[in-house]
C-alpha positions as CSV (number, residue, x, y, z in Angstrom):
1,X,126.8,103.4,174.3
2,X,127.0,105.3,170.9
3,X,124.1,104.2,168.6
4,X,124.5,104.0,165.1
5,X,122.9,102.1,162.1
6,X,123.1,101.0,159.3
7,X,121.8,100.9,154.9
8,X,123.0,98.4,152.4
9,X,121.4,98.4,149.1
10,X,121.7,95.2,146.9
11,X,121.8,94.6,143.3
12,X,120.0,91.8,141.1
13,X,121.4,91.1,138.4
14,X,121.1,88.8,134.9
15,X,123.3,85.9,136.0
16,X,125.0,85.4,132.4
17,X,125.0,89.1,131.7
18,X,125.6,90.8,134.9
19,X,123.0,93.4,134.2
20,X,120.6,94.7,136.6
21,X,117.7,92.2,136.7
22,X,114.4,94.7,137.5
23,X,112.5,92.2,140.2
24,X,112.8,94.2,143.1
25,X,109.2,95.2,143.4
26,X,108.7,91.2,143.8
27,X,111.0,90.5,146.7
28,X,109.8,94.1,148.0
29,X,106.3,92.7,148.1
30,X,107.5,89.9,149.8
31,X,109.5,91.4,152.6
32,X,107.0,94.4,153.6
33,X,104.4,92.0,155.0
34,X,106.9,89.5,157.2
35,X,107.0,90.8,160.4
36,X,110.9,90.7,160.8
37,X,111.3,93.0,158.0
38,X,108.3,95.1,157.0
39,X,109.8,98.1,158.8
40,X,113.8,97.7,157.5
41,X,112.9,97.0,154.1
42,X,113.0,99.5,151.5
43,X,112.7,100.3,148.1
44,X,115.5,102.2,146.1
45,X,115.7,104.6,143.0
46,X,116.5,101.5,140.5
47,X,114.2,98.6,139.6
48,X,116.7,96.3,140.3
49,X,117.8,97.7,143.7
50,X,116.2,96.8,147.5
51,X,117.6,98.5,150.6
52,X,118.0,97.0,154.3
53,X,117.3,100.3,156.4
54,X,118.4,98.6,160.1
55,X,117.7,99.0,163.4
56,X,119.3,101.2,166.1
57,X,122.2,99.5,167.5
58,X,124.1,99.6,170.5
59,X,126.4,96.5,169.8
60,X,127.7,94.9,166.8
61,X,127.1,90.9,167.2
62,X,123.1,92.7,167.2
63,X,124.2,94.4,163.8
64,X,125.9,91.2,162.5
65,X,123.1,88.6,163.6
66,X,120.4,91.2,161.6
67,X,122.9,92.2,158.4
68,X,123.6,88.2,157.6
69,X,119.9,87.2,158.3
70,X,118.5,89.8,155.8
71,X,121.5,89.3,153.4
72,X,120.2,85.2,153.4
73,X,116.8,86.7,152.8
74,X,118.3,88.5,149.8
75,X,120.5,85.3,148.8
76,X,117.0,83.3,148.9
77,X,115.2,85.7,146.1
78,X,117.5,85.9,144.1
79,X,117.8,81.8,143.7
80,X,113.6,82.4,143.9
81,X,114.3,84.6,140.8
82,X,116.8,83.2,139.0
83,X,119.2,85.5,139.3
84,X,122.5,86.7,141.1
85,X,122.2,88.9,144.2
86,X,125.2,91.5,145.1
87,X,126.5,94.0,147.2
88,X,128.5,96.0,144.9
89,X,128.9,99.8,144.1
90,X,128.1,99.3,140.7
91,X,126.9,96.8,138.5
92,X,129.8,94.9,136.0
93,X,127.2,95.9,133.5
94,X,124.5,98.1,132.8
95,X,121.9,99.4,130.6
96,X,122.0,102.5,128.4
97,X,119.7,103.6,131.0
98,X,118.4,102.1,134.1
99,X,114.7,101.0,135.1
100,X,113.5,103.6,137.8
101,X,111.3,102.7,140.5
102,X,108.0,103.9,140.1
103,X,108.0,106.7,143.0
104,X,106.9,110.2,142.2
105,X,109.9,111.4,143.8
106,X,112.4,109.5,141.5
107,X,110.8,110.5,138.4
108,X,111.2,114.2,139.5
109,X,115.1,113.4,140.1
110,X,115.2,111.8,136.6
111,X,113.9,114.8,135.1
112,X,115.9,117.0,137.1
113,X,119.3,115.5,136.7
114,X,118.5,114.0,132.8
115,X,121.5,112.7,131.4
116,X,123.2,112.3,134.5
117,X,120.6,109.1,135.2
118,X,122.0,107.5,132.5
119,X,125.1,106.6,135.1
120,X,123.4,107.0,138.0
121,X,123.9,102.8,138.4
122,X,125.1,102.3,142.0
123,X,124.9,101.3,145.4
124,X,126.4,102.6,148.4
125,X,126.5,101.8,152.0
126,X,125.5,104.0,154.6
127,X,126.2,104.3,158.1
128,X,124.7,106.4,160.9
129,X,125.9,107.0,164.0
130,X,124.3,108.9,166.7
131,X,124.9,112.6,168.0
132,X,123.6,114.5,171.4
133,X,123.1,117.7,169.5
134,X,123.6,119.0,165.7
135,X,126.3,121.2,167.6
136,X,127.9,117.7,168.0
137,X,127.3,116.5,165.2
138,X,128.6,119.7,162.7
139,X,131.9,119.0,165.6
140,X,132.0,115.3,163.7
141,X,131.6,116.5,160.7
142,X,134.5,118.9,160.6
143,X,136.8,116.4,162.6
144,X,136.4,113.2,160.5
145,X,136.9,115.4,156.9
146,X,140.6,114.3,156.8
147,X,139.7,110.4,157.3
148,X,137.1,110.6,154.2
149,X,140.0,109.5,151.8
150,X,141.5,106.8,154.1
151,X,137.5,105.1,154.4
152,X,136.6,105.8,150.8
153,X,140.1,103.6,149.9
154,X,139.4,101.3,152.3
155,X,135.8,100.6,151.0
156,X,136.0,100.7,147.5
157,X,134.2,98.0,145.8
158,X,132.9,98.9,142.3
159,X,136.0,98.7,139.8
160,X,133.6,97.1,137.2
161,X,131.5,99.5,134.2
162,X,129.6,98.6,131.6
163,X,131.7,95.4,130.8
164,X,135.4,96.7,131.2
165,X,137.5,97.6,134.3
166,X,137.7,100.8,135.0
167,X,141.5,100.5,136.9
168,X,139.4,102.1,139.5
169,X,138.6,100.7,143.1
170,X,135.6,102.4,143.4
171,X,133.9,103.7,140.0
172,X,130.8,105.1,141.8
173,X,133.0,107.9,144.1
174,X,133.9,109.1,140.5
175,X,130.6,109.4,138.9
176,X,128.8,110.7,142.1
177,X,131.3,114.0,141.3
178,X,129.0,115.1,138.5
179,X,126.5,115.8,141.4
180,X,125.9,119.3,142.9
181,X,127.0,118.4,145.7
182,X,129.2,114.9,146.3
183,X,132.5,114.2,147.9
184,X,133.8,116.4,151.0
185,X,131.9,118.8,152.6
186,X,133.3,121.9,153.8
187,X,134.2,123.3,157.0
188,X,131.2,124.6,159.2
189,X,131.5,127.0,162.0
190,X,128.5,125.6,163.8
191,X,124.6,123.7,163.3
192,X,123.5,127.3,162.3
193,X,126.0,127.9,159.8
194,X,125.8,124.6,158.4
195,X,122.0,124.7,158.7
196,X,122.1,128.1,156.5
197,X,124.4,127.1,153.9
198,X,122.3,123.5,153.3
199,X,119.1,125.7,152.7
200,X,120.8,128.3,150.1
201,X,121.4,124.9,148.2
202,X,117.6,124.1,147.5
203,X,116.6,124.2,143.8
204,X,119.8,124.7,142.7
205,X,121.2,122.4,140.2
206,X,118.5,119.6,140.4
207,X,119.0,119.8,144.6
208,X,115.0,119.7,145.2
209,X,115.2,118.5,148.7
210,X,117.9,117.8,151.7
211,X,117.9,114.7,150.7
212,X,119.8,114.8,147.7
213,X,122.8,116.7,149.4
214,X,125.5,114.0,148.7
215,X,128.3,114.7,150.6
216,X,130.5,112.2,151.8
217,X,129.2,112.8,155.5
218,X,126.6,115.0,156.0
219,X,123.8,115.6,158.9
220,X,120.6,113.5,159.2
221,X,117.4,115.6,158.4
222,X,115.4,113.5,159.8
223,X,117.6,111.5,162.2
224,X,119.5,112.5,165.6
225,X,122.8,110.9,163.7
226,X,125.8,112.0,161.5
227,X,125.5,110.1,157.9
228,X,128.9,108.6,156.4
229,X,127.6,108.0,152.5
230,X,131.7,107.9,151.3
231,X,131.0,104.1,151.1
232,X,130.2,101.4,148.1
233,X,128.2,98.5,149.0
234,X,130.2,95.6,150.4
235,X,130.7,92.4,149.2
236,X,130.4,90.9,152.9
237,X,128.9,91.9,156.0
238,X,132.5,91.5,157.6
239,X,133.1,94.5,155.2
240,X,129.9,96.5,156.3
241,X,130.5,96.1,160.1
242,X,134.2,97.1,160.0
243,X,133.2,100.5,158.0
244,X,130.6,100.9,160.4
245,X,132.6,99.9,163.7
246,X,135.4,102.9,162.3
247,X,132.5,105.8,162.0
248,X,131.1,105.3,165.0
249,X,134.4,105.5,166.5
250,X,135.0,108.9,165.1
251,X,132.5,110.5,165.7
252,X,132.9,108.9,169.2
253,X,136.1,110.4,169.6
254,X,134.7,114.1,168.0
255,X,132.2,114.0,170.4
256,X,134.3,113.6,173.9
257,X,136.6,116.3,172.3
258,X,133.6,118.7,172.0
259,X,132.2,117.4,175.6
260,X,135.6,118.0,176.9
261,X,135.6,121.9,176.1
262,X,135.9,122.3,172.3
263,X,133.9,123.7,169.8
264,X,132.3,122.6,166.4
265,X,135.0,124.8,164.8
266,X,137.5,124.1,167.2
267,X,137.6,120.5,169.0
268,X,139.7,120.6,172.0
269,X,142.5,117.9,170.6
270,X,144.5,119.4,169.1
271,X,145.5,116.7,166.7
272,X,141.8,117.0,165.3
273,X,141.9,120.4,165.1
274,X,145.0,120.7,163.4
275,X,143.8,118.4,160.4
276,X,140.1,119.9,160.3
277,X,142.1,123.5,159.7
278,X,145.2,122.4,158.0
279,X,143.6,120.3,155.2
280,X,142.5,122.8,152.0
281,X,139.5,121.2,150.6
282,X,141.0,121.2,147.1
283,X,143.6,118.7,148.9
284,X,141.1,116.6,150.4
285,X,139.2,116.0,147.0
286,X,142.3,115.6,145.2
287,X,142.6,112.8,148.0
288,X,139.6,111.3,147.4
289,X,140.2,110.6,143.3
290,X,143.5,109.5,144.6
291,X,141.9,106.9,146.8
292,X,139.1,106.0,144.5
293,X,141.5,105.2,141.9
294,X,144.3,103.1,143.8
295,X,142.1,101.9,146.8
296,X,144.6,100.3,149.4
297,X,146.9,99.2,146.4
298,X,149.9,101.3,147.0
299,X,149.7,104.3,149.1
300,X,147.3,106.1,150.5
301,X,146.2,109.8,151.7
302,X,147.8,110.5,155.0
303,X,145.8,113.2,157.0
304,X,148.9,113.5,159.5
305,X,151.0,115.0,156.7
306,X,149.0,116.1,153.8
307,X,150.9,113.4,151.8
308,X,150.8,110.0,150.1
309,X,151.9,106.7,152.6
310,X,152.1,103.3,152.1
311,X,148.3,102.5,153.2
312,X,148.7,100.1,155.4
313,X,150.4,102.2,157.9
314,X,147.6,105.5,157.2
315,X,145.3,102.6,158.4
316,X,147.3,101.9,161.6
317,X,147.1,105.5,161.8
318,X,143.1,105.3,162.0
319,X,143.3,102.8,164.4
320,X,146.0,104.4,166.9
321,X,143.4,107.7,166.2
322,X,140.8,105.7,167.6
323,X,142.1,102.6,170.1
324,X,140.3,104.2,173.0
325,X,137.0,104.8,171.2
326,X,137.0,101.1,169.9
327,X,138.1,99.4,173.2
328,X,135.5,101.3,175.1
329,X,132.6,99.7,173.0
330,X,134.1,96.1,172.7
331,X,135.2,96.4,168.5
332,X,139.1,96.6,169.2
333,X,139.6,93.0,168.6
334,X,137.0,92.3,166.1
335,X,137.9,95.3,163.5
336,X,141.8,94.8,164.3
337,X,141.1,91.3,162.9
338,X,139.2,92.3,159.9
339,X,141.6,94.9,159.6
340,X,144.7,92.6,158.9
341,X,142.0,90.6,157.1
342,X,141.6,93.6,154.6
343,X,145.2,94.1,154.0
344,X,145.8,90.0,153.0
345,X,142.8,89.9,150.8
346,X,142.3,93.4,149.6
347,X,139.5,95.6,149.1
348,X,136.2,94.4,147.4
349,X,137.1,96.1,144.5
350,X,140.6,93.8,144.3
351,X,138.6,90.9,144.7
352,X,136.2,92.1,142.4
353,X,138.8,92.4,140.4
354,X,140.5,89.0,140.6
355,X,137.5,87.2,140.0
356,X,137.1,89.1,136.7
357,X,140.2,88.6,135.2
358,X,140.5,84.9,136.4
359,X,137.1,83.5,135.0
360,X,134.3,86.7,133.2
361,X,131.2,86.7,134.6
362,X,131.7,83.5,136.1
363,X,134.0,84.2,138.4
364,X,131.9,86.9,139.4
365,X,128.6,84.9,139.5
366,X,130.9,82.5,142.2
367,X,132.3,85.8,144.2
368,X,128.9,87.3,145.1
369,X,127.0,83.8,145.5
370,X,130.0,83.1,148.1
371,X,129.6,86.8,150.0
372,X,126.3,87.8,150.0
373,X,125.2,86.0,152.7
374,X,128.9,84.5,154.2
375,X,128.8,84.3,157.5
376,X,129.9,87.6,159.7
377,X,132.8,87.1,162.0
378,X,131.2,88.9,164.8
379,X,128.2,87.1,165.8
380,X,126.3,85.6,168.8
381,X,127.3,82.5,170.3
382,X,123.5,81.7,171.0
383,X,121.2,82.7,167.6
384,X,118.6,85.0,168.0
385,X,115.3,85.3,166.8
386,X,116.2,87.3,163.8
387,X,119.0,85.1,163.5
388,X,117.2,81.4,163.6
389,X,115.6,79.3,160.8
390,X,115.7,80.7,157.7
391,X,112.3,81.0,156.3
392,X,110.9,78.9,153.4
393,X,111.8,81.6,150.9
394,X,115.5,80.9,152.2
395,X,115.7,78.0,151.1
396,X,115.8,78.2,148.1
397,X,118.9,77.8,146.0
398,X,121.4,80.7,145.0
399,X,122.8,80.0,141.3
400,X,126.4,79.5,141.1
């Protein structure tokens, strides 16, 4: 079975402000000496920011059992805290300029990147999913380009900025642009070729290490897995394991075409290839405005045509793209049913959105104390360890 896993950063934030709230060092603290979290629990590049690095997973009720019990860990410090937890691309407000975490490494970013900081307020949700070989994976990464629109539209969840709506479902894909490299990457012949252009990139415009390639989808350095980054945090972890359950089948699906006699440049269905070649990259991240701006509103970037679609249908078209890859691991059902549940209730970012204009900051203190920790759809029928008794810290109340 494919592994994959997956990172979801989470804000704090000022309950009657909805700034970011800098006590993420104190529920760090907390988390990196209990056992079940010590080694998924990071911290990111702003004060107010933690990360759940996961496990490697095979199957997601395991995913959705450890995403809702860390997201009830989160829910707990914030009440601990007073404050209101969230897992949202960006904050509805924000400082003229962020609290960094002390880490020598940020602090070169900040003085690489200067102004650029000043927005660099977000969250995002990665997913990785694993590869045989970085011949495999550079295969993936040429064969899901054409998709990065659809999943950026179908995960957008930061319409909010420094107090106003943007009229944008996800605000973050459009500030991550000002970064040397962001949105997606090009075509690659094979690992070499990608491996060669990656390392003509160093200490060029602030990139100081691999790590700060931003592409949409981009290779692990460190990590036998392909890295889809297109992603704001999610509201829910319904949201998260839905994004993650369509990566893994794409690259799934890129994979048995390479294993079935294709190349990295030239997968053996000809569907895939045909979009991988087809698609200009000035099309593509035209595309990917296009689908940070309207989300699943209206229409959406078809990859079949080169052409705007009602969205709903360019999602059907994902999922046709994908049945056998999803039935073969168990997800058909689950992220069918999350699928329809994502065309009733919208996006994050439209339900961001709603609560905003129905009630302020109230309405959005209610949204994210009602999904942080909701919970998942896909779970075990029997708890598990890392899903049992909330600890005393969990307890504790989240403000409403």
């Amino acid at each position: 079975m494919t592994t994959f896993g997956i990172e979801e950063e989470f804000f704090f934030l000022d309950p009657d402000t909805m700034q970011p709230a800098d006590v993420a060092e104190h529920v760090y603290r907390r988390l990196a000496v209990d056992p079940r979290w010590q080694d998924v629990t990071m911290r990111e590049f702003l004060a107010s920011q933690i990360e759940h690095a996961s496990r490697v997973f095979t199957d997601m009720t395991d995913a959705a059992a450890e995403l809702h019990a860390f997201r009830r860990e989160v829910a707990a410090d914030a009440g601990r805290y007073g404050v209101s937890a969230a897992s949202v691309g960006t904050p509805p407000d924000a400082h003229a300029f962020p609290s960094i975490t002390d880490n020598e490494r940020y602090h070169r970013v900040v003085r690489d990147m200067a102004g650029i900081i000043a927005d660099h307020q977000m969250s995002g949700l990665h997913i990785h999913v694993g590869i045989p070989s970085r011949e495999h994976g550079v295969a993936a990464l040429n064969a899901v380009r054409p998709w990065l629109p659809l999943l950026t539209a179908m995960s957008g969840n930061s319409p909010l900025w420094r107090g106003y709506d943007t009229g944008y479902a996800s605000w973050r894909t459009i500030q991550l642009r000002r970064w040397t490299t962001s949105g997606c990457p090009p075509r690659f012949t094979d690992a070499a070729d990608y491996d060669r252009r990656l390392r003509q990139l160093l200490g060029i415009g602030g990139t100081a290490d691999l790590a700060l390639i931003s592409w949409n989808v981009r290779l692990s350095e460190h990590l036998p897995t392909i890295e889809f980054r297109m992603a704001d945090a999610q509201l829910t972890s319904d949201d998260t394991l839905l994004i993650a359950a369509l990566c893994r089948a794409l690259v799934m699906r890129a994979v048995e075409d390479v294993d079935a006699g294709g190349t990295a440049d030239a997968p053996r269905d000809a569907v895939t290839a045909s979009l991988a070649v087809d698609l200009p990259p000035e099309l593509l991240s035209a595309a990917i405005v296009h689908s940070a701006h309207t989300g699943l509103g209206t229409d959406a970037f078809d990859p079949a045509t080169g052409t705007l679609a009602p969205a709903a249908d360019v999602v059907r078209r994902l999922l046709d793209h994908v049945e056998e890859q999803l039935a073969s691991t168990g997800d058909r059902e689950f992220v069918h049913d999350l699928v329809e549940r994502l065309l009733r209730d919208g996006t994050g970012a439209a339900r961001q959105r709603a609560a905003w204009q129905k009630n302020g900051i109230a309405g959005l203190r209610r949204l994210y104390a009602a999904t942080i920790a909701s919970p998942p759809y896909v779970r075990r029928s029997e708890p598990t360890a890392i899903d049992g008794p909330p600890s005393a810290a969990a307890s504790a109340s989240t403000p409403a």
